[in-house]
N, C-alpha and C positions, 0 to 999 in steps of 0.2 A: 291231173290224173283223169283219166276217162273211165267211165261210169263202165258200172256191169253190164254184160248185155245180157238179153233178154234169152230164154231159152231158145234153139232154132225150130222151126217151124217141124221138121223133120222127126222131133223128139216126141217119143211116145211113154204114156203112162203106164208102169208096171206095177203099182199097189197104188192102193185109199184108201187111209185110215180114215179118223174120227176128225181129225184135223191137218196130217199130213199127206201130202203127194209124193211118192216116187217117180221121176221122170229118166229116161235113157237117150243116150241117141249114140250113132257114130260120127266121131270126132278127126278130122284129118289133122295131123301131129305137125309140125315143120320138116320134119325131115320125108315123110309123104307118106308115110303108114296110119295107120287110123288104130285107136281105142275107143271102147266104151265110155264115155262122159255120163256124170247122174246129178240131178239137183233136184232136191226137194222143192215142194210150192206147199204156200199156206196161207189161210186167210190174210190179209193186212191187218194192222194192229192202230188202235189209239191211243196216245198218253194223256192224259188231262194235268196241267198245272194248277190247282185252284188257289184265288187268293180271294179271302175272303174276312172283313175287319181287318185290316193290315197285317193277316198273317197267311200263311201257306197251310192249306188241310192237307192231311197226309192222314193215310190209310195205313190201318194197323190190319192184317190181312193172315188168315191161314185157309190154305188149300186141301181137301183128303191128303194129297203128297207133299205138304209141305211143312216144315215146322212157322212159327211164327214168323212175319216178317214187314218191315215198313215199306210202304210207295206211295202211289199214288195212282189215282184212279185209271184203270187201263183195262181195254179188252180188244178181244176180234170184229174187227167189222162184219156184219150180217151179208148173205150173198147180195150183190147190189148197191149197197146203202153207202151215201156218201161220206167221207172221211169226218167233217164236221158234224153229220148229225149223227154219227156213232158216236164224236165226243160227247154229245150235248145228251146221248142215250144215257152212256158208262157215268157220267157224272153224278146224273140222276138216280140213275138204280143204285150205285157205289154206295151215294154219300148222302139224296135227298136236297140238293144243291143245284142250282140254274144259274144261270150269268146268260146276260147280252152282248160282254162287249168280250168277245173269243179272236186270237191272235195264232195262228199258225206259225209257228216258231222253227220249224224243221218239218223234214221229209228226209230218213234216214234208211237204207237198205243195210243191217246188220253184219250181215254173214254173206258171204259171195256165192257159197250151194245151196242157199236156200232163197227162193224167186218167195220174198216177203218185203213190204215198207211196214214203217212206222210212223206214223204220223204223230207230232208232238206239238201241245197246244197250248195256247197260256189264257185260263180263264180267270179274267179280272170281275171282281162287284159281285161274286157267289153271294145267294142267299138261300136259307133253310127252305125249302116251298112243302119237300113231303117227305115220307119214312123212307127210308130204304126200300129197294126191291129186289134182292139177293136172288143169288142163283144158289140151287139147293144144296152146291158144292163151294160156297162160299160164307164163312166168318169174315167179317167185316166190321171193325169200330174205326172212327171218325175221330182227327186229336188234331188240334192248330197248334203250326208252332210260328214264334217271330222268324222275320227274315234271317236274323244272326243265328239262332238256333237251328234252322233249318240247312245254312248252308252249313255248319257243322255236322247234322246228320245225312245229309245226301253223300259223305266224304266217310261216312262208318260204313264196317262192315253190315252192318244192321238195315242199310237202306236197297231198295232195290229194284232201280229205274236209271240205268245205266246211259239213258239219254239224259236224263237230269245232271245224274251223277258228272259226267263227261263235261258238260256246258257251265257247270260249277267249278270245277277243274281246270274249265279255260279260262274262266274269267278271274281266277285267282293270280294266274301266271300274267294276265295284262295291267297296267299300269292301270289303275283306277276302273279296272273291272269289277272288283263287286259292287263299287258303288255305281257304275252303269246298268248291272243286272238287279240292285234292288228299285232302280228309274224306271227300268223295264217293266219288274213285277208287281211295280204299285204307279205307274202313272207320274214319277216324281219330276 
């Protein structure tokens, strides 16, 4: 399957929110008439997997617009800033958590109208180093779960990291996939 492409050069921006782009352009059709085309843009995004004493930290998380909810550690990348060191940013603000030895696990583009990646990361050897550093718009508690536990809640409605979610999902359906994915998450 081939990849999205990129918006055309020719596409111009019609709004800028706080975090969304509108973009337009004219689109030639197959049959040789032309429409309006629009796709959003938006910061890139990082997931952080942390494992840390042979368990998976997972963030207990409410937002102003959200009711309570589990993931893990994730936000936008800053204008510039490279994919790994936003993870190694969000991990630390999040949780108060650092690791050395970080594994990029995926590069995933969501949604086909919206020009966004996701970068998803798997940080192995977390350790406590400092408090939190929350954003003023974030509730955040910190809670390990074992690998068996964990892959049961990435599969609840209650989790909310649909890259996780998905890659847990796959490895259930493979023959001796979760014990591959618990090799992965801990070095086994």
């Amino acid at each position: 399957m081939k990849s999205i492409k990129s918006m055309p050069a020719h596409a111009r921006k019609v709004f800028t929110g706080e975090i969304f782009e509108v973009w337009q352009w004219d689109q030639e059709l197959y049959d040789g008439t032309t429409a309006i085309f629009e796709r959003l843009r938006r910061p890139d995004t990082v997931v952080v997997l942390p494992i840390a004493e042979q368990s998976v930290v997972v963030v207990e998380e409410q937002q102003p617009d959200t009711d309570l909810f589990l993931s893990i550690p994730s936000g936008r990348l800053e204008e510039g800033e490279d994919p790994l060191e936003g993870a190694k940013r969000e991990l630390k603000e999040e949780t108060g958590y650092e690791s050395a030895d970080w594994q990029l696990l995926k590069t995933v583009r969501p949604v086909s109208k919206i020009e966004w990646n996701v970068y998803v990361y798997l940080a192995r050897g977390c350790i406590k180093t400092s408090e939190q550093n929350l954003d003023a718009g974030e509730k955040i508690s910190v809670k390990q779960y074992s690998f068996d536990d964990f892959v049961e809640l990435a599969q609840s409605d209650a989790f909310r990291a649909t890259e996780i979610t998905d890659m847990v999902l796959r490895a259930r359906l493979a023959p001796e996939g979760i014990a591959a994915l618990r090799a992965e998450f801990f070095k086994e």
